[in-house]
C-alpha positions in Angstrom: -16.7 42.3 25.0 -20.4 41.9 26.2 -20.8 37.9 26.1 -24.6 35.6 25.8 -24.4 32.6 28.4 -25.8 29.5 27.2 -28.6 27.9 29.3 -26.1 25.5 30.8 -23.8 28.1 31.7 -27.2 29.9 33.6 -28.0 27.5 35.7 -24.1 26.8 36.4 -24.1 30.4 37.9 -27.8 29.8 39.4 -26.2 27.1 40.9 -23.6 29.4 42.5 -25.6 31.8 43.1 -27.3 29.6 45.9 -24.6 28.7 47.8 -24.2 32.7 48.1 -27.0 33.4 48.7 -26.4 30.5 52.0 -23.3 32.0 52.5 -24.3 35.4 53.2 -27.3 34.4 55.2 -24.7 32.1 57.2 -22.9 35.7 57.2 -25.9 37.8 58.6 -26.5 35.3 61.4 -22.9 35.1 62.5 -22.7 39.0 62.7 -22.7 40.5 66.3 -21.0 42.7 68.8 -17.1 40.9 69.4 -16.9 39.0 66.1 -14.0 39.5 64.2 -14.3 40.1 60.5 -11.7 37.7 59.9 -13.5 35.1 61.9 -16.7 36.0 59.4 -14.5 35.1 56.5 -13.3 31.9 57.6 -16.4 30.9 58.0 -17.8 32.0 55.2 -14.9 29.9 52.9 -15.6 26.9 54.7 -18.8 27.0 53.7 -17.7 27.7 50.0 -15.9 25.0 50.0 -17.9 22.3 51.5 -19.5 22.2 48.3 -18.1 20.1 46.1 -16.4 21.7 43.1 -17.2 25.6 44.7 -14.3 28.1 45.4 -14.5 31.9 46.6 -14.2 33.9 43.7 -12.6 37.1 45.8 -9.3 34.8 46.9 -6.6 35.6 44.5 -8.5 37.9 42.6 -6.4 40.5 41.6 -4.4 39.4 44.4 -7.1 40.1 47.3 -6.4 38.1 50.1 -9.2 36.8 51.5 -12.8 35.4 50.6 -15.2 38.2 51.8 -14.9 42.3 51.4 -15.7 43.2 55.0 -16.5 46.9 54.8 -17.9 48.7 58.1 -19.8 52.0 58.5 -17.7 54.9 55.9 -16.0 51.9 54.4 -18.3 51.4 51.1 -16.2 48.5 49.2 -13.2 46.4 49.4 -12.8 46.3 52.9 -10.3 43.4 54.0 -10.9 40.9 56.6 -9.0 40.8 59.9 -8.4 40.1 63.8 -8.0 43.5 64.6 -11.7 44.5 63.2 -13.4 43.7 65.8 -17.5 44.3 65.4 -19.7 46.8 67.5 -22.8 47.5 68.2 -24.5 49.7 66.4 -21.9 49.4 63.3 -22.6 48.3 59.6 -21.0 46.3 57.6 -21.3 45.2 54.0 -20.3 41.6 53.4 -19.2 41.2 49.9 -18.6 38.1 48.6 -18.4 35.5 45.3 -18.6 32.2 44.5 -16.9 30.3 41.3 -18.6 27.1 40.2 -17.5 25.1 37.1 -15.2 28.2 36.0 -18.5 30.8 35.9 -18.4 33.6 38.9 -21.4 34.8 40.5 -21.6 37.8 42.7 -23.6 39.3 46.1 -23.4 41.4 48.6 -25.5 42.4 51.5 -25.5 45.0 54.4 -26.0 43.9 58.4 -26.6 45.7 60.9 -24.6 44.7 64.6 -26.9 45.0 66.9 -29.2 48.0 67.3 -29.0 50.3 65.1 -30.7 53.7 64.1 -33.6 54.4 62.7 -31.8 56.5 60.8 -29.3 54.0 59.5 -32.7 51.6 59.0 -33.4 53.7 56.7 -30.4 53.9 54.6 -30.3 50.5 54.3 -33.7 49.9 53.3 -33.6 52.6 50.3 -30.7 50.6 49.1 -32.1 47.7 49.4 -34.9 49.1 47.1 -32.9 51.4 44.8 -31.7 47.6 44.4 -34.5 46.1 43.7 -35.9 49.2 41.4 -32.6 48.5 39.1 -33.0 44.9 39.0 -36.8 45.7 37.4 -35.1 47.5 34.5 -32.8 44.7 33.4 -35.0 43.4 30.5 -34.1 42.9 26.9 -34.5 46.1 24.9 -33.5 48.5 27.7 -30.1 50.3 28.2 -27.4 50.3 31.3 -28.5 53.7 31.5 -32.2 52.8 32.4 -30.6 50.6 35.6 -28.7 53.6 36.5 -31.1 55.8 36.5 -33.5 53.8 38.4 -31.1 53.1 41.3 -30.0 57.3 41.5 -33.5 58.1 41.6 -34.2 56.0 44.1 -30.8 56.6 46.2 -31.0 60.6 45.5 -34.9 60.8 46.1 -34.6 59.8 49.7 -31.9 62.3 50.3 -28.4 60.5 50.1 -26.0 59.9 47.4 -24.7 57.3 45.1 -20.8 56.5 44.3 -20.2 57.3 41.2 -16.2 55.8 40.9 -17.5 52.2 41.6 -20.0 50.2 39.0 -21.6 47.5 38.7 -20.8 45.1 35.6 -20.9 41.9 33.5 -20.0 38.7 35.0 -19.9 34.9 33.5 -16.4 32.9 33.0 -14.6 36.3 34.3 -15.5 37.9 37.4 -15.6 41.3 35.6 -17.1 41.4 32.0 -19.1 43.9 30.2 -20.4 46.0 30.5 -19.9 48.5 33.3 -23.2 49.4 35.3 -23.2 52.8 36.9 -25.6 53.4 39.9 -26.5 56.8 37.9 -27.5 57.5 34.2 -29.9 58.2 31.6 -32.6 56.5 30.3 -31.7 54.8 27.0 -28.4 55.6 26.9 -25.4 53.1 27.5 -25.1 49.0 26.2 -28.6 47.4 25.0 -29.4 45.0 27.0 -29.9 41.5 25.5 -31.3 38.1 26.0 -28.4 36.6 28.1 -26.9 38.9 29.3 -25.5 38.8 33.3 -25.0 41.0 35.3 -24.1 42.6 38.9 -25.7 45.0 40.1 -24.8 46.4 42.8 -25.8 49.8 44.5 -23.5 51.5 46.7 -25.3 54.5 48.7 -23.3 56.9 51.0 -25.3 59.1 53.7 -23.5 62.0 53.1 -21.9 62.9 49.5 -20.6 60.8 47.3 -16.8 61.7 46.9 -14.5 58.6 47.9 -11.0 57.7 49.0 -8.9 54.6 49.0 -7.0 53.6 52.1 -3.0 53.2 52.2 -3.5 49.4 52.0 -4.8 49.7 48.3 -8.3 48.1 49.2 -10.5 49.9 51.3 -12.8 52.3 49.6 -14.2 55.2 52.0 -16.4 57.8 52.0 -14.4 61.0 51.7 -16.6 62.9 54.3 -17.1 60.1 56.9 -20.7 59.7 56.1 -22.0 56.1 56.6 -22.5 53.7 53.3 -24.5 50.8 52.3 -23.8 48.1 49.4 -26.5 45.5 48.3 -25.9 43.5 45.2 -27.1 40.6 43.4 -26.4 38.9 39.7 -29.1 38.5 37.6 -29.4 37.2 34.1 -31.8 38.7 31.2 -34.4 36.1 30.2 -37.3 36.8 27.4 -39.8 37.1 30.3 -37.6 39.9 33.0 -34.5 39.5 35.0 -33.9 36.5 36.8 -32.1 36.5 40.1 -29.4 34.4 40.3 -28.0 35.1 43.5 -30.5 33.9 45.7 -32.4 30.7 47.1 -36.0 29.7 45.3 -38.7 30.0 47.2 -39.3 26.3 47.0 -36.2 25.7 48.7 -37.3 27.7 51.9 -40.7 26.7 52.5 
């Protein structure tokens, strides 16, 4: 069932939203050749936690153990944090990762580069990063799912690389997963209306070669199929009479 927050319950998740959006810039700046990516997510629920009535939304979650997906190069989602992962330069990981405030969940992810990297690989992260930011644009009241999913495939497909088409996006509020489901493909005006209200994650995931995927023997880590590299950006966003909102992130006021 596709649920309306209340205004209260907004800001509750804005409110969430910026201690994620800290948390994965405390994330970015911690990333570098030698770090461990379980060292990245003990860091990252400290944080969390330092923050009086916060909690990471991925511990426990269908029994996930551990506060951040860590995903490197073909790993697109899911990815779980350990000793043994060791960071390289040159290597990409995404850094997935949710925070639950007041019992409402909000949701982000971002992808960071270790080290020097590519241009290449530059440039896959950038075009997610936009087919992002092109999806976000279409989550206004009268539009369909299908008009977000289309915007991100033509970006992602445009520039030559491919979208997962397994893994969606989706509602968000007092459960981590709501409706609807957001594909990163689609039609235009097809799929759930959009309404005043509504929240959602979206969240691009964009492979360098094709788009068929895998799951690893320990039931978590998603991979590309071919070995091709993949990038994952994501933010929540909630459907207010003038556009989306961007919940996931810190107000400009806040950083000047």
């Amino acid at each position: 069932m596709i649920t309306i927050k209340s205004a209260r319950e907004v800001e509750t998740m804005a409110a969430a939203g910026r201690i994620l959006a800290d948390t994965l810039a405390l994330m970015a700046g911690h990333v570098a050749p030698g770090v461990t990516t379980q060292d990245l997510d003990r860091i990252a629920e400290d944080f969390i936690r330092s923050h009086p009535g916060a909690r990471p939304s991925f511990k426990g979650l269908y029994d996930f153990p551990a506060s951040l997906c860590t995903s490197i190069n073909h790993e697109i989602v899911h990815g779980m944090p350990s000793s043994e992962r060791v960071l390289e330069d040159g290597d990409i990981i995404s850094i997935d990762c949710g925070v639950c405030l007041e019992g409402l969940h909000a949701d982000s992810a971002t992808t960071v580069p270790v080290g020097e990297v590519s241009e290449d690989v530059e440039r896959l992260l950038r075009v997610t990063r936009e087919a992002l930011d092109s999806g976000i644009k279409q989550a206004v009241a009268g539009n369909h799912v299908g008009d977000i999913g289309h915007a991100v495939q033509k970006i992602a497909e445009g520039a030559g690389f491919s979208v997962v088409r397994e893994l969606v996006g989706h509602g968000i509020g007092t459960s981590f997963h709501e409706e609807p489901q957001v594909p990163n493909y689609g039609k235009p005006s097809r799929g759930a209306r959009l309404q005043v209200g509504m929240t959602l994650a979206i969240e691009p995931m964009v492979n360098a070669g094709r788009p068929e995927i895998r799951t690893l023997d320990d039931k978590w880590t998603v991979v590309t199929t071919d070995g091709s590299l993949s990038a994952h950006f994501e933010h929540t966003v909630v459907i207010e009479p003038e556009g989306p909102r961007i919940l996931t992130t810190v107000p400009a006021a806040a950083t000047a």
